[in-house]
N, C-alpha and C positions, 0 to 999 in steps of 0.2 A: 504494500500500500504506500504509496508515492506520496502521499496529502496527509500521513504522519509526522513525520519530521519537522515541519514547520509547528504542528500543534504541540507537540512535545518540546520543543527549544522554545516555545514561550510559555509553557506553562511551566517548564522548571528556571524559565529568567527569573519570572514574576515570582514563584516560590522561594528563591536561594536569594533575590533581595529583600527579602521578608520583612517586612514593616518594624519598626523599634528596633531594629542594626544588633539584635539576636545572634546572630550567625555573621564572623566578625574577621576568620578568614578563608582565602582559596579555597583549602580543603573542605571545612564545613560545608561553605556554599555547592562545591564539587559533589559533595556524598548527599546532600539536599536535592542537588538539582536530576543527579543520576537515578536517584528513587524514585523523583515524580518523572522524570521522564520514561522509567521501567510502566509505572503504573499507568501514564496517559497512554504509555504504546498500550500495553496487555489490552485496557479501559475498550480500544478502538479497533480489537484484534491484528493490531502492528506487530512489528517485530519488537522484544522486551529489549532484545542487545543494543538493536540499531537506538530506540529509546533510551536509552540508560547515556549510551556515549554522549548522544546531542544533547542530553539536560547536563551530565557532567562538565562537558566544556563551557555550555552555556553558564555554568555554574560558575566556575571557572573566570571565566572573564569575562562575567557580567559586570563588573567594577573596572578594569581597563578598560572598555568600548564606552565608557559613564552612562551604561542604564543604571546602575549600580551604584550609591556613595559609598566609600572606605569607611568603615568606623575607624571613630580619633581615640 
C-alpha cells in the first residue's frame, strides 16, 4: 500500500513532538515515532516494518527540519 507512508510519517511527526516537550531527545522521539508509525501501518493493513522506519526517522528529525522545538 503506497498511500501509507505519508500517513505514518505524520502521525509519528505529530506524536514524537508531543505537546509539553515530554520526550526531550532523538532517541525518545525515534522509539515514539517508530511505534506509532508500526501501529498506523498494522491500523491500515500497511507494512508494520516499512511503518516503524518512517515514524523513527520522522522521529528523528523532526526537530532538525523545525517541525519540532528542542527542549532547553
Amino acid at each position: 500500500m503506497k498511500s501509507i507512508l505519508p500517513f505514518a510519517l505524520i502521525a509519528a511527526t505529530l506524536t514524537a513532538c508531543g505537546p509539553g516537550g515530554v520526550i526531550d531527545s532523538d532517541v525518545e522521539r525515534g522509539l515514539v515515532g517508530a511505534a506509532v508509525g508500526y501501529g498506523a501501518a498494522r491500523a491500515v493493513d500497511g507494512n508494520g516494518d516499512r511503518g516503524a522506519i518512517a515514524g523513527g526517522l520522522a522521529g528523528i528529525f523532526c526537530d532538525d527540519v523545525g517541525v519540532c522545538s528542542r527542549a532547553r
